[in-house]
N, C-alpha and C positions, 0 to 999 in steps of 0.2 A: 196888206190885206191877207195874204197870205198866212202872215207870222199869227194875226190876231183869229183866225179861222180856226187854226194849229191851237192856240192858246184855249179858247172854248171849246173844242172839242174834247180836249186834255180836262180839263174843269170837267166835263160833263163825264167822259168817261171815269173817272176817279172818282169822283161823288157816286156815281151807277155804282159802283166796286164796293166802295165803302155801304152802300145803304142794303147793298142784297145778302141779303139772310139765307143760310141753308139749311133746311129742314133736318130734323136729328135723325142717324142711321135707323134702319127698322131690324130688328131682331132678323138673325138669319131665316129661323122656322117664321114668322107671322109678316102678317101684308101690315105694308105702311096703315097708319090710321086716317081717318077722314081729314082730322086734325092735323096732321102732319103732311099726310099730301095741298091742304089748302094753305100752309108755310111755306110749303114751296114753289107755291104758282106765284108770280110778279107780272101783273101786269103794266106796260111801260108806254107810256106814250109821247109823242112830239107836238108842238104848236108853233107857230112862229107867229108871234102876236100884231107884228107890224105894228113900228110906232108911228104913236097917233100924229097925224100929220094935221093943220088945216086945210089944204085940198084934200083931205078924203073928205072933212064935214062937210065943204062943199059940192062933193060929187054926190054925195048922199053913202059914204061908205066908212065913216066916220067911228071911234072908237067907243062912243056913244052908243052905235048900233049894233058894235062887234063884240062887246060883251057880255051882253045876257046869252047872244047865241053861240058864244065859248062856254060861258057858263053851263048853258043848257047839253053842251056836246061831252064837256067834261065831268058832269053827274052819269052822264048817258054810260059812257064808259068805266067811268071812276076806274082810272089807273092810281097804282101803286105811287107811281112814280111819275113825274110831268115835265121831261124836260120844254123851256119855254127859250124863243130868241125874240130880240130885238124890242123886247118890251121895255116904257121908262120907269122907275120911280112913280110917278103918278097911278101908273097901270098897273102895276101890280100892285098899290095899295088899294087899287078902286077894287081889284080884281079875288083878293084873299079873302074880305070879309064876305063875299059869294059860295065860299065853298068852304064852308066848316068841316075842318076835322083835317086840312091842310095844313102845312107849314110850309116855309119859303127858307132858300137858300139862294144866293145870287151872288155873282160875278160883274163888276161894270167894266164895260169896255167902250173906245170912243169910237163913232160910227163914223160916216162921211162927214167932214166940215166940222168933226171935231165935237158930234152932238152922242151924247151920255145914253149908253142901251146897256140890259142888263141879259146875259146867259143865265136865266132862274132854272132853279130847280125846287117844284110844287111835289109830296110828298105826304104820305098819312100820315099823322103824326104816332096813330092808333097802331101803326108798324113797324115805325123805327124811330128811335131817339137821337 
């Protein structure tokens, strides 16, 4: 459990490294520009998407329910950057064509019982290639 925690964390920090851009030096005499100070603002956020289980549809907490209001919270904030846990394959495919202007990067790791989740990383595309 451990190694695999190790393992996604490492993934997410490295991808964070690799995708953060530094805004270009400002001339000694003159203030940064609007443009260059908004280059260097990233804003970054966390999700843990919890995979979609059949007892949640049953309790009424279902993945069905939990993703318009990810949706809705991730416009809300519209980070730069989105690290995401324990979502599947299904999930994130239901989940990207919601937020245009994202891309995806993902990691699979096996979860309890040997069941397939993935370490994503959501992403503007509009700021880094």
């Amino acid at each position: 459990m451990k190694k695999r925690l190790l393992r996604a964390s490492v993934f997410l920090f490295a991808t964070v490294t690799l995708f953060v851009r530094a805004a270009p030096p400002a001339a000694d005499d003159a203030a940064p520009t609007a443009s260059a100070r908004q280059a260097a603002v990233l804003n970054v956020a966390t999700y843990n998407l919890r995979v979609a289980h059949a007892d949640d549809e049953k309790s009424g907490n279902g993945w069905g329910l939990r993703k318009p209001a990810l949706r809705d919270v991730i416009q809300s904030i519209a980070p730069d950057i989105l690290g995401t846990q324990e979502g599947n394959d299904r999930q994130l495919a239901e989940l990207l064509p919601l937020l245009p202007g994202y891309a995806c990067e993902k990691a699979l790791y096996a979860g309890k019982k040997g069941n397939a989740h993935n370490c994503a990383i959501l992403y503007k595309s509009s700021r880094f290639n």
